[in-house]
py3Dmol code that shows the C-alpha trace and the ligand (Angstrom):
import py3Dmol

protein = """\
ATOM      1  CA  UNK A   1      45.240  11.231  -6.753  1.00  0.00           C
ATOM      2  CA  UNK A   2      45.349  14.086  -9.020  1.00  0.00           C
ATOM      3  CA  UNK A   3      43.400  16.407  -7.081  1.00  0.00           C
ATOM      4  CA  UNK A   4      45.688  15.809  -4.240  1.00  0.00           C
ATOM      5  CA  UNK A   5      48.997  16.177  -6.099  1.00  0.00           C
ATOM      6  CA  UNK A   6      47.811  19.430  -7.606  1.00  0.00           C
ATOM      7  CA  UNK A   7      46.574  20.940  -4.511  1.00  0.00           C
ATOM      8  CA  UNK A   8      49.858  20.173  -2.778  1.00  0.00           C
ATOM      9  CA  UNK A   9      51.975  21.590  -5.130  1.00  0.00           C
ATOM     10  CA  UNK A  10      49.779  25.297  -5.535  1.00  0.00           C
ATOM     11  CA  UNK A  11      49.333  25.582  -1.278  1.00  0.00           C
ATOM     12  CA  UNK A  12      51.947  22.995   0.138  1.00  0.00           C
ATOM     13  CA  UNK A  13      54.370  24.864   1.729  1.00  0.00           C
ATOM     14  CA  UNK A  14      58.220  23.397   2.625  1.00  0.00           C
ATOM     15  CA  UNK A  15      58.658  24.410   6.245  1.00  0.00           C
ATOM     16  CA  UNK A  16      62.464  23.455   8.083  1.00  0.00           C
ATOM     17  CA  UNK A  17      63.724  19.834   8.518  1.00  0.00           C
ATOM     18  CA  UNK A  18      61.753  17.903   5.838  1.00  0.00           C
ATOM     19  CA  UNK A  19      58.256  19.603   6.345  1.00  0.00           C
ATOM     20  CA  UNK A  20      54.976  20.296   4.646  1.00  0.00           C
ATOM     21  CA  UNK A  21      52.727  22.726   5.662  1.00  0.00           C
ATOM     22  CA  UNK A  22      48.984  21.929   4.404  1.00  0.00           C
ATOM     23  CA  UNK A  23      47.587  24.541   6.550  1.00  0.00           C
ATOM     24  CA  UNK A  24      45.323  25.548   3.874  1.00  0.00           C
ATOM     25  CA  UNK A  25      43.488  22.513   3.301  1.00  0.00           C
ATOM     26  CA  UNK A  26      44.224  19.965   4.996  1.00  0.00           C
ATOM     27  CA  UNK A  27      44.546  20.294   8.784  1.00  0.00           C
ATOM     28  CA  UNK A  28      44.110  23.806   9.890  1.00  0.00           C
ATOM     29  CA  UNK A  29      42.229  25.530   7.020  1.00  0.00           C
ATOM     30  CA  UNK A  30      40.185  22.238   5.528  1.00  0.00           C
ATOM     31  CA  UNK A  31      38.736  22.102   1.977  1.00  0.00           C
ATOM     32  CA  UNK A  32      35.263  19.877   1.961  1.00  0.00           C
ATOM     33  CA  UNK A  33      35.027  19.229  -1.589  1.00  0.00           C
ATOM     34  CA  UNK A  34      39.076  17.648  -1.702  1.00  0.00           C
ATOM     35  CA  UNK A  35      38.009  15.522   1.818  1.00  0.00           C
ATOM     36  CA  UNK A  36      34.929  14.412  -0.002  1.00  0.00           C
ATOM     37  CA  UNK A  37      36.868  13.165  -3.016  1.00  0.00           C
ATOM     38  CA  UNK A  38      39.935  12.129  -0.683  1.00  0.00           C
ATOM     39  CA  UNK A  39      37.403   9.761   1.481  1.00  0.00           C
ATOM     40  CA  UNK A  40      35.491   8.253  -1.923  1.00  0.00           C
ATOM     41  CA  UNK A  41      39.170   6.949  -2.956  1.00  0.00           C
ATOM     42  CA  UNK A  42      39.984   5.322   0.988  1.00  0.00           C
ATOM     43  CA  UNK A  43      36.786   4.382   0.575  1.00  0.00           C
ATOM     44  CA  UNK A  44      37.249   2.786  -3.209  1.00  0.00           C
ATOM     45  CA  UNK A  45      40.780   1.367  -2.388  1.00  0.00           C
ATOM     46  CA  UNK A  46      39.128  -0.740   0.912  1.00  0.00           C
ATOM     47  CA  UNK A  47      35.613  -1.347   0.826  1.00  0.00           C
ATOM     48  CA  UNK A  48      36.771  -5.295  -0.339  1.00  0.00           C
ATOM     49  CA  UNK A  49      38.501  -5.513   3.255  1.00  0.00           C
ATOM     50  CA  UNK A  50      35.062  -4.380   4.764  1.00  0.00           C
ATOM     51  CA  UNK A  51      36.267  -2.015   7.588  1.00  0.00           C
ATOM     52  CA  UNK A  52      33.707  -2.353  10.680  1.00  0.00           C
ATOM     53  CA  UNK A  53      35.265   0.646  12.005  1.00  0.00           C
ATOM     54  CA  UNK A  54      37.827   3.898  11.065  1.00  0.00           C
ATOM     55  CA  UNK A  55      40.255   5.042  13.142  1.00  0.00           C
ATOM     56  CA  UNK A  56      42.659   7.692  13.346  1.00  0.00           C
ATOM     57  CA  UNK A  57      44.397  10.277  15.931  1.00  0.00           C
ATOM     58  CA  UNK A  58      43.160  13.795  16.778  1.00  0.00           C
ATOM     59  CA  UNK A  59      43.351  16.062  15.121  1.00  0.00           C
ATOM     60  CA  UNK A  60      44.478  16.360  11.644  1.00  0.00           C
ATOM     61  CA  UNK A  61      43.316  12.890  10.873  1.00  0.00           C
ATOM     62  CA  UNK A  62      39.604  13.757  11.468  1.00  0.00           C
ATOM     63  CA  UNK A  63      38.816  15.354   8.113  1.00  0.00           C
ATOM     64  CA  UNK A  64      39.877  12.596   6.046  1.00  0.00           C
ATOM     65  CA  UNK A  65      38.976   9.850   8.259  1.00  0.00           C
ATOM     66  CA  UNK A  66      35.490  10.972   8.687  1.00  0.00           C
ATOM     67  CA  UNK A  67      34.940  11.323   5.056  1.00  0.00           C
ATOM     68  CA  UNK A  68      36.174   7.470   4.572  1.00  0.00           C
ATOM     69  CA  UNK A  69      34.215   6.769   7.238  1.00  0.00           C
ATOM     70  CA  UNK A  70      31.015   7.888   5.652  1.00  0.00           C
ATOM     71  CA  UNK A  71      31.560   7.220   2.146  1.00  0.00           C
ATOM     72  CA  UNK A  72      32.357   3.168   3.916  1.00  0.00           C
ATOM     73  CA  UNK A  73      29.205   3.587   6.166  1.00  0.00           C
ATOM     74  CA  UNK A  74      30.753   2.675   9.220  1.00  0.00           C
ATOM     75  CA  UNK A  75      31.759   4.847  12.487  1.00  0.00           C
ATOM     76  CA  UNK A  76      34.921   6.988  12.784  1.00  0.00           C
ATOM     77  CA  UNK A  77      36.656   6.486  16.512  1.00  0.00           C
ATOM     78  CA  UNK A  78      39.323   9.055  17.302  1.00  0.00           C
ATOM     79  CA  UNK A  79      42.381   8.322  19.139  1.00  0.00           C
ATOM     80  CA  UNK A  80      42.436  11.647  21.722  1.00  0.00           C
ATOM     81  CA  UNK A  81      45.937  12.503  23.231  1.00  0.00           C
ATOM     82  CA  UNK A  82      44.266  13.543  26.229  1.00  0.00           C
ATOM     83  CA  UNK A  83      42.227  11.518  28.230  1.00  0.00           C
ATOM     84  CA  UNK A  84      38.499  13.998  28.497  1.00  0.00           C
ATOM     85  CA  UNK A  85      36.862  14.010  31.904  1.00  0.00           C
ATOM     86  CA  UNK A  86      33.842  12.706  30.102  1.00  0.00           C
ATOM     87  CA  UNK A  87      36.316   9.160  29.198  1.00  0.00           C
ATOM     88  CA  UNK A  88      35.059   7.081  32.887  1.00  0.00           C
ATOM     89  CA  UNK A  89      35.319   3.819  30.780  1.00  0.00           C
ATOM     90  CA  UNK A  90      38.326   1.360  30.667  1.00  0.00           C
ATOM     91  CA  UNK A  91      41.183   2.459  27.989  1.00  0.00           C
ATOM     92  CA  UNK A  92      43.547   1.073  25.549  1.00  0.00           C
ATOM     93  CA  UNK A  93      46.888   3.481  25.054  1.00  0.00           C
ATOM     94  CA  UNK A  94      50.000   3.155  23.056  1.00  0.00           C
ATOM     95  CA  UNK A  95      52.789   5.968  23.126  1.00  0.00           C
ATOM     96  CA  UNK A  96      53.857   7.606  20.637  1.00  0.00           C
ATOM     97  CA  UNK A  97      56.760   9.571  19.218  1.00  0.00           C
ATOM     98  CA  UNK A  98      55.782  12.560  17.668  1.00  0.00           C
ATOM     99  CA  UNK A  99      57.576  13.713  14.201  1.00  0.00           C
ATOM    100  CA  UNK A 100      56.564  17.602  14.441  1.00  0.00           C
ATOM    101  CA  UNK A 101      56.229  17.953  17.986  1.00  0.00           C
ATOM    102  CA  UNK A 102      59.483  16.300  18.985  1.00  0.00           C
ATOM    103  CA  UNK A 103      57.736  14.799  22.129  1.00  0.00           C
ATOM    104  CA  UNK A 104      56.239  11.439  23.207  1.00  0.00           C
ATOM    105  CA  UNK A 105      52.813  11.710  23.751  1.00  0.00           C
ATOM    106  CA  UNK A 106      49.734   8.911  24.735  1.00  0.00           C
ATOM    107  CA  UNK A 107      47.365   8.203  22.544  1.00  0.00           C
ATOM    108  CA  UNK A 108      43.448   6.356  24.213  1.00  0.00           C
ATOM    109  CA  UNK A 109      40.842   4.970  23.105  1.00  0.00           C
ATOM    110  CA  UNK A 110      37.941   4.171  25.538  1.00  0.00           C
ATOM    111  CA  UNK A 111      38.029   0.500  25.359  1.00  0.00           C
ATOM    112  CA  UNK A 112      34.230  -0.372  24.441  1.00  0.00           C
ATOM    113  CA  UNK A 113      34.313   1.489  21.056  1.00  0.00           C
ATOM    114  CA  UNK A 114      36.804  -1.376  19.626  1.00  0.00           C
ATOM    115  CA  UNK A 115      36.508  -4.781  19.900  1.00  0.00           C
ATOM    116  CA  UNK A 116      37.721  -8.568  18.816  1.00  0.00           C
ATOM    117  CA  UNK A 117      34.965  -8.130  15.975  1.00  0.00           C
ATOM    118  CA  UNK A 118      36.045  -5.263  14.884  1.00  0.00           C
ATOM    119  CA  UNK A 119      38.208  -5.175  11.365  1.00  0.00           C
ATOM    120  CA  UNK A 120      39.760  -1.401  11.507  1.00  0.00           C
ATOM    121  CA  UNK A 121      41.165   0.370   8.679  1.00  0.00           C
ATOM    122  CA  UNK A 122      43.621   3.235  10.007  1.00  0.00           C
ATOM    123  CA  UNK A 123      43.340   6.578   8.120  1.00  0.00           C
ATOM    124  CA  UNK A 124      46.495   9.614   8.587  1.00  0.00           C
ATOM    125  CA  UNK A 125      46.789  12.818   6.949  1.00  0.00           C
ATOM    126  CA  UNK A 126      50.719  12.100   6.914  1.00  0.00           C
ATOM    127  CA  UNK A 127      53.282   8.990   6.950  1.00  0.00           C
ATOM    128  CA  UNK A 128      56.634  10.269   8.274  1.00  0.00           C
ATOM    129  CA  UNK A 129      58.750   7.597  10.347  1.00  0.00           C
ATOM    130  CA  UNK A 130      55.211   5.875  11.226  1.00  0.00           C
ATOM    131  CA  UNK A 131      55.320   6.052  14.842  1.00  0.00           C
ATOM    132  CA  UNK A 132      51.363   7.222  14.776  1.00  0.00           C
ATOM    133  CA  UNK A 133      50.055   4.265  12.660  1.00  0.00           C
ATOM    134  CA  UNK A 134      52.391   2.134  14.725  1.00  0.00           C
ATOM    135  CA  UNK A 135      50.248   3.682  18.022  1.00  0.00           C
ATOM    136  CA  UNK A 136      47.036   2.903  16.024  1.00  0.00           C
ATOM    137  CA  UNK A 137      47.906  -0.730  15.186  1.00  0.00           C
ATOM    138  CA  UNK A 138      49.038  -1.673  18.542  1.00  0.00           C
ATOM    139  CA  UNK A 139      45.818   0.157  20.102  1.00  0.00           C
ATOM    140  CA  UNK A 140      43.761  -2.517  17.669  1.00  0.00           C
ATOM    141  CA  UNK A 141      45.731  -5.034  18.783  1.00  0.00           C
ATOM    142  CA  UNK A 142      45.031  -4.770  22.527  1.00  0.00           C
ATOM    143  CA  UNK A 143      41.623  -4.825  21.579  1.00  0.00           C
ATOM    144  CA  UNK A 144      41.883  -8.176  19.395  1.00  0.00           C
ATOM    145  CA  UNK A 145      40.670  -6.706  16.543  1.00  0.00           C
ATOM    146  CA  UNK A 146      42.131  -6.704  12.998  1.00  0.00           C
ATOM    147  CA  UNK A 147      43.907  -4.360  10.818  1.00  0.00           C
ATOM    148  CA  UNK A 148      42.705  -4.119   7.793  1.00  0.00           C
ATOM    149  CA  UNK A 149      44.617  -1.489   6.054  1.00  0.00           C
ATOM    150  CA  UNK A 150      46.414   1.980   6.455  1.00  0.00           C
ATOM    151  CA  UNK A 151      45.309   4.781   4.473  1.00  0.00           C
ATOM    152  CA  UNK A 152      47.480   7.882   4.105  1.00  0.00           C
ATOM    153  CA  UNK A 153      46.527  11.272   2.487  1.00  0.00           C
ATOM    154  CA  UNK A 154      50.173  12.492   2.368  1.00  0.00           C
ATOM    155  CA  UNK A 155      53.312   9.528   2.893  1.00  0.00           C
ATOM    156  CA  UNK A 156      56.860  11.287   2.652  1.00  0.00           C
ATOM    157  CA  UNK A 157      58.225   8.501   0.855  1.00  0.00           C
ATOM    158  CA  UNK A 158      61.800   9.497   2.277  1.00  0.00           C
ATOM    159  CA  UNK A 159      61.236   8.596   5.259  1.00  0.00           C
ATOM    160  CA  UNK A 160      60.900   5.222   7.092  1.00  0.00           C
ATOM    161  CA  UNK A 161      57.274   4.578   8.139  1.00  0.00           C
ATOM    162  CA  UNK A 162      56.349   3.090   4.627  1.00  0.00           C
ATOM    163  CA  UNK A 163      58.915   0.662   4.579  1.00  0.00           C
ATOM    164  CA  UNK A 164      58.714  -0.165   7.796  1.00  0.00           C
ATOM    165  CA  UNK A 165      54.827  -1.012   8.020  1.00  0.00           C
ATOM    166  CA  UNK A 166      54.583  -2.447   4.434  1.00  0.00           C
ATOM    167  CA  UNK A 167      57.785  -5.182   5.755  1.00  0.00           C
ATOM    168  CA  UNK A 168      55.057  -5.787   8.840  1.00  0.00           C
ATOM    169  CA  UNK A 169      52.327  -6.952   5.707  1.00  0.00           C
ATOM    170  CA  UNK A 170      49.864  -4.109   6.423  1.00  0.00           C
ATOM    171  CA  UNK A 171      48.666  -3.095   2.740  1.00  0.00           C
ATOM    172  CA  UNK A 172      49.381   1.077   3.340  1.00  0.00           C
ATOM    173  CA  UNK A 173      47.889   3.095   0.277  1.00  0.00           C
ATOM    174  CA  UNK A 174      48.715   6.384  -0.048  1.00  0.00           C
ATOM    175  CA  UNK A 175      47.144   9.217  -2.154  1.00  0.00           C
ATOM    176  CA  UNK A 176      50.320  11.165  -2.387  1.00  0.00           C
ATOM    177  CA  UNK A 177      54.115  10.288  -2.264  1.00  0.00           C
ATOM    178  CA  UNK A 178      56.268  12.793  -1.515  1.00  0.00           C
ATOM    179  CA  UNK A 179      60.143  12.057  -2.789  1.00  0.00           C
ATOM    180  CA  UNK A 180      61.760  14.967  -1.229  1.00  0.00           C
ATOM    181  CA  UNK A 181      61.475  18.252  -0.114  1.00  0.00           C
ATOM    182  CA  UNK A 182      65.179  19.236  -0.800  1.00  0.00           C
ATOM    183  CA  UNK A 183      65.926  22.678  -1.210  1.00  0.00           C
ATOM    184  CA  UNK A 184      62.123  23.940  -0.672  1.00  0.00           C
ATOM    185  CA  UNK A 185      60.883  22.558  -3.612  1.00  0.00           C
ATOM    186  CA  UNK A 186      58.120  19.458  -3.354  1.00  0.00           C
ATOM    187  CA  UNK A 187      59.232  16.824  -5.672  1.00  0.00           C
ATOM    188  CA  UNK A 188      56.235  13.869  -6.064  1.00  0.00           C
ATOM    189  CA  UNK A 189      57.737  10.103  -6.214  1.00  0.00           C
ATOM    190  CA  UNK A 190      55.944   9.549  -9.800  1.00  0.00           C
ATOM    191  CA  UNK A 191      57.819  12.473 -10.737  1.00  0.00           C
ATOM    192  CA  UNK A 192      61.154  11.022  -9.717  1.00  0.00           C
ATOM    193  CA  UNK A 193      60.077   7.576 -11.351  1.00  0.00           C
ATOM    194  CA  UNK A 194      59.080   8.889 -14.488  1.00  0.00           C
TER     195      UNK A 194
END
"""
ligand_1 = """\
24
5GP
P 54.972 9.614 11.935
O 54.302 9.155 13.186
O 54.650 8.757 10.728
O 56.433 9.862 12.106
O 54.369 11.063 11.617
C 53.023 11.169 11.280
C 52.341 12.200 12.123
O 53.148 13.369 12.280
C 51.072 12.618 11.428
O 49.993 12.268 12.268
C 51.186 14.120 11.242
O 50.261 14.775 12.069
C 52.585 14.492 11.656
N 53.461 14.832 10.497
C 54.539 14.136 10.069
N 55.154 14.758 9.061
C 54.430 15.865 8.818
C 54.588 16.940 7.869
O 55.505 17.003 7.030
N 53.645 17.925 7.921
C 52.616 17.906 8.810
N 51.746 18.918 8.758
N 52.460 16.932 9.727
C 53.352 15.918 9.719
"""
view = py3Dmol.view(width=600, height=400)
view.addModel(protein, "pdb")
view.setStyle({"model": 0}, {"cartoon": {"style": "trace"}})
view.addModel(ligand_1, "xyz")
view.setStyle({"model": 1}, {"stick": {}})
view.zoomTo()
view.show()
């Protein structure tokens, strides 16, 4: 997505160990016109699969998700890492291993917002070694539901999670592929293709 690439390259910022900051539009300063174009595409690339449902983990995954979510017409549920006091029902958890935070953390969802009807399409703002989408899918799965497809804003093509999701048949479409981020410099997989 053109947008996208362009917007990463002017405000992405290479921060240690293979990673980008996006602090300035995507999840700590967010930009509402790129979200609204960013969930139009998720929402281009999967309406065939009709998605019941959207879900992704707090917080950086909101912005996008929600705009998929709306542009689809169906309801965003967010994973929470914490469990609110206001969460009495019954939950599904996975763990999960997180890239940034270098810590294994829970992810729940209140059991009666997913169910064996539900057909879920699983939106991240980024695809490292894809140990969140991984949480996601087997969250869906406890519920009986299907997964329909992963949507990523930003997938770090150098790393595993691609690979490793696309080799488990989950159709993964991402709006930017990173090839590396060597040296500080952000170098896009069409580039490297090309
Ligand atoms: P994974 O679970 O695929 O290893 O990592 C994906 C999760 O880690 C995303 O939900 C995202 O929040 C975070 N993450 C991974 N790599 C990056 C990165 O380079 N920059 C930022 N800002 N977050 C990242």
């Amino acid at each position: 997505m053109r947008e996208l690439l362009e917007k990463i390259a002017a405000e992405g910022e290479v921060v240690a160990d293979g990673v980008l900051k996006v602090d300035r539009f995507l999840n700590h300063q967010v930009d509402p016109h790129l979200m609204k174009r960013i969930g139009e595409e998720f929402a281009a690339q999967f309406h065939r699969e009709r998605p019941t449902k959207v879900l992704t983990l707090e917080s950086s995954g909101i912005s996008p998700a929600l705009m998929a979510a709306y542009e689809l017409g169906v309801p965003l549920v967010v994973a929470r890492k914490r469990r609110p006091l206001t969460m009495t029902s019954e939950v599904y958890r996975a763990e999960v291993y997180s890239f940034t935070k270098k810590e294994t953390n829970e992810i729940i969802v209140s059991r009666p917002l997913l169910d064996s009807s539900d057909r879920v399409l699983i939106i991240d703002d980024f695809l490292a070694n894809g140990q969140a989408a991984l949480g996601m899918v087997e969250v869906v799965r406890q519920a009986g539901a299907d997964v329909v497809g992963i949507g990523i804003v930003i997938e770090k093509a150098f790393q595993d999670g691609g690979r490793l999701l696309r080799s488990q048949g989950f159709r993964v479409v991402s709006l930017a592929r990173i090839a590396s981020l060597s040296d500080g410099v952000i170098r896009f997989h069409e580039e490297v293709m090309s």
